[in-house]
Each structure stands twice: as structure tokens, then as C-alpha cells.
N, C-alpha and C positions, 0 to 999 in steps of 0.2 A: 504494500500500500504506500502511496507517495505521501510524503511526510508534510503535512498540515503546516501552513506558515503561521498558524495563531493557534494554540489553545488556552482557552478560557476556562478556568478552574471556580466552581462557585461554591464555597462549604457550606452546609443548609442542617440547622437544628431547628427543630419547629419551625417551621416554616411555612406551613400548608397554607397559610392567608395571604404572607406574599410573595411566594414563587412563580405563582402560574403568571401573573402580573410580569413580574422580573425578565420571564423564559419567554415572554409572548413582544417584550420591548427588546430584547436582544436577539431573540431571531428575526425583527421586525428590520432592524439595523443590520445586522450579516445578510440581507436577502440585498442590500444595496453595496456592497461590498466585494470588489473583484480579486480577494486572495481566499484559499481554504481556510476551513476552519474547525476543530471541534471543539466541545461545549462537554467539561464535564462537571456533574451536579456530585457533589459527596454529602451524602446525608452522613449524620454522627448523633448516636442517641437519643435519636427520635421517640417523643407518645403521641404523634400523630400522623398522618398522614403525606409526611413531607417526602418517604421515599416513594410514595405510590404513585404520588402526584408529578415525579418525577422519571417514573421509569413510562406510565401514559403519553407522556410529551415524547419521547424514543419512539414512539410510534407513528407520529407528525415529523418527526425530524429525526434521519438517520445518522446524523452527525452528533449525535446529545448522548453520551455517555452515563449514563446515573449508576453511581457505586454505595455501597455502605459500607462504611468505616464506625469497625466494634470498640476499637479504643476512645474514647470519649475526649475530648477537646481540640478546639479549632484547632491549633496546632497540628494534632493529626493528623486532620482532615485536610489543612490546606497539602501537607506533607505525602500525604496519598495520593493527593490527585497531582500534584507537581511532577513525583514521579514515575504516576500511571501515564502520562500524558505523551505527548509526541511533537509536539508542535516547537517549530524553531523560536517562537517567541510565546513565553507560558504570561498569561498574565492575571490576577487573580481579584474576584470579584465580590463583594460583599452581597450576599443576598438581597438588602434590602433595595441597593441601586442607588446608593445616596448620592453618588456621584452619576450625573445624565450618561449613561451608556454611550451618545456621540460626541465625550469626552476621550474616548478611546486613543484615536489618532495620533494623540499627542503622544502615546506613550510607543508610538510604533515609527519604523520605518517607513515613508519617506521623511515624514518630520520629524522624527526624532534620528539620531544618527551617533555614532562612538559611543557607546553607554552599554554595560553590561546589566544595570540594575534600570530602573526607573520607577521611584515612588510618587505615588501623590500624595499632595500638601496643601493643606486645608489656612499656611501660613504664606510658603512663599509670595514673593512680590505679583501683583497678578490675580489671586486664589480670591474667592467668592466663598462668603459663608450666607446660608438663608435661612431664616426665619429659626435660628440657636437662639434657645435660654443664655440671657449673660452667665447665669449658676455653672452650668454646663462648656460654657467656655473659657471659664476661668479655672474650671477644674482641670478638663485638658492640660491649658497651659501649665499646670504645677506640676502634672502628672510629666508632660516635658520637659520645665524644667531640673526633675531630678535623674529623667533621661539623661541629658545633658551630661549633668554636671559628673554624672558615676560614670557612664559607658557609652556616650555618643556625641561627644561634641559638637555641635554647628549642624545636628540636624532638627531643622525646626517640626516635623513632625513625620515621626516616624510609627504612629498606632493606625496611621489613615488604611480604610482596610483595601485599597486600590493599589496594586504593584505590580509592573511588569518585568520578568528576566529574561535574559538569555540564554537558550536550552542548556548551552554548558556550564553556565554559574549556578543554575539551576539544579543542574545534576549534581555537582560539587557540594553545593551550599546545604542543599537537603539532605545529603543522605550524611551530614556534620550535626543537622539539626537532632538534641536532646529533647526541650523542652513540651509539650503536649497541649498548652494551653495559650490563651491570649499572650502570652508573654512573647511566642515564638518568632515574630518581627525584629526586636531586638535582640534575638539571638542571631538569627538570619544575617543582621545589618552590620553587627559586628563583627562576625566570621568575614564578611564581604569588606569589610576596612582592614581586617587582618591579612587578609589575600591581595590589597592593594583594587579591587575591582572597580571598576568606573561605576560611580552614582550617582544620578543625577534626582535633583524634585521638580516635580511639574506640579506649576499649579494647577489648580482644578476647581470649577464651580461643583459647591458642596448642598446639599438640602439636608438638615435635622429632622430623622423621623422620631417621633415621642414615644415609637414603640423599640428604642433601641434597646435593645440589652446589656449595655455597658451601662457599670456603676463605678461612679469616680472614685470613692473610697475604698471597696472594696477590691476593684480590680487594681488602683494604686499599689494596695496594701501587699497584694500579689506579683507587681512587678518589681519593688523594692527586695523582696526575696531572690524574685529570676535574677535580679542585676549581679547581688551577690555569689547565685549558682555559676551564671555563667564566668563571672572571674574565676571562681573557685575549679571550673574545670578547666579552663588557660591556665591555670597553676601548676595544675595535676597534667599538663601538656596533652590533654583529652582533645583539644581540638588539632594538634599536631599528627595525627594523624591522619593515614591518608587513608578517603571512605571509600 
């Protein structure tokens, strides 16, 4: 089979209210689109119906992949289908669609060019936020701020759940990846400064959905730990290894 120039990875826990939405505005947008592509959906820990509703769409669209992944957290999930995938440019989607799907472009060849990584950034110069609680974005920012200051300097946001790699950093990067959970970005992004990889941010027009499931305190509280884990196996020359 010839090797897809896009795949698109979408991790999906409960989901079943906005996926068919999500699936129905990005096949909506690849139907105008002249490079290949697949589309896989990883459900992880579902109690409803997000994997059913996911593998029915396979049947509309033979390019839509839907997997389930038994280990439970995003992290997995994005880490399954990254490396179930095929496509020379993986790029990975947030279920909800926060960012407009014909945002895409930017994070692709022709216009984007030299970059091995390409995050979107809800900060850089450019970037559009709509209709966010101030509560909710000042939380972000402290949650990046302590980014920052432990394990990532000068990246203004690296939790945005929009990122596109290139198949070989990709291959590299994930199969380095430990962590299981929200945290797994910042694992990712520091293996990708340790390896010297090109990084770029794109800004991006962003929409706040209210049914987000990121909690500033909680999930804070969780990546203060990852920060510490993942020094702690650069220690132990855990990431010197080759995967």
C-alpha cells in the first residue's frame, strides 16, 4: 500500500456526543484536499459508545482506522496510534476540534517547510483565543509557567492538544515515550530538544469548549510530578537509549 502523506491520529474517551461532529468536519475538509490520507480514531477507556461510533464511520470512509487502546491514558492512546500509523506526516488531533480543522495547512508542507516537530500555540504572536474564561487562562499560563521554568524553556505552550511530526521523529520520539497520561507532551518535547530536532509553534485560532476535561489544579498537580519523573529518568540515562 502507498504510504499516506498525512495521518491524523484523534485519541477519543467519551466521546460519543462529539465525535460524529469532529469525523463529519474533517472528512468534510480531506474531501477538498489533493494529498492521501488516513484518519485514525483511538478510543481508550470508554463507558460509552465512542468506539462504536467510530468503527460505523469505517464504513462511510475506508481510510478511518478506529483502534482501542486497553491501557488507559491519553498518552497511550496518542502513542498507539502514532505508531500504528503510516503516514509521512503524523499529526494529532484533539477530539473536541478546538482548533478549526482548516487550520491544518499550516502545520504541513507547502507552508510549513524545515521542521521536524510543529506544535500549536494558543500564545505565539498571531494565535486567537475565543470566547476562554479569564479563570481558565490564567490557569494555563501558570501551568506554563512552571513548564518553563523546570523543563522547557521558551516554549510558550506546549499542552495545546494540536501537533504535527515527522514520521521519523515520530518513530524515534514515541517509542522513548514512558509517561501514559496528559503529561506525555512534555515528555515528547523534551526528548525532541535533547535530540536537537527542529521545533517550530504555529499559531492557531483557538475556541474554548466548556465541556473540556482538563482541570487546572488537578492536572497541574500531575505534571509537576511528570517534570520531576522525566528528569529523574535522564538521570538514570533511561532516555539514552536507543528505542
Amino acid at each position: 500500500m502507498k504510504t499516506p502523506f498525512l495521518s491524523i491520529i484523534i485519541p477519543a474517551h467519551n466521546e460519543e456526543s462529539r465525535l460524529p461532529r469532529t469525523l463529519e468536519q474533517v472528512f468534510r475538509f480531506l474531501e477538498e484536499q489533493n494529498y492521501s490520507v488516513e484518519v485514525i480514531v483511538v478510543e481508550n477507556g470508554s463507558s460509552d459508545r465512542t468506539y462504536e461510533i467510530a468503527k460505523e464511520f469505517t464504513q462511510k470512509h475506508p481510510n478511518l482506522i478506529a483502534l482501542r487502546e486497553e491501557n488507559r491514558g491519553k498518552g497511550n492512546a496518542i502513542r498507539r496510534g502514532i505508531l500504528e500509523a503510516q503516514g509521512e506526516y503524523r499529526f494529532i488531533c484533539d477530539a473536541d476540534l478546538s482548533m478549526p480543522i482548516e487550520e491544518l495547512p499550516k502545520f504541513l508542507p507547502p507552508t510549513l517547510a524545515d521542521f521536524d516537530i510543529a506544535i500549536g500555540s494558543r500564545e505565539a504572536p498571531g494565535a486567537i483565543r475565543y470566547n476562554e474564561p479569564s479563570y481558565r487562562h490564567l490557569g494555563g499560563r501558570a501551568i506554563n509557567l512552571v513548564i518553563r521554568m523546570f523543563i522547557l524553556p521558551g516554549l510558550n505552550d506546549t499542552q495545546c492538544g494540536f501537533k504535527c511530526f515527522h514520521a521519523d521523529a515520530a518513530e524515534t520520539l514515541f517509542r522513548q515515550q514512558t509517561l501514559p497520561g496528559w503529561s506525555f507532551d512534555i515528555e515528547i518535547l523534551y526528548l525532541a530538544r535533547r535530540k536537537k530536532l527542529r521545533l517550530r509553534e504555529i499559531p492557531i485560532q483557538w475556541y474554548f469548549d466548556p465541556e473540556s476535561k482538563v482541570s487546572a489544579v488537578r492536572d497541574a498537580v500531575r505534571m509537576i510530578g511528570d517534570i520531576f519523573r522525566i528528569h529523574l529518568n535522564a538521570l538514570r540515562g533511561k532516555y539514552d537509549l536507543t528505542p
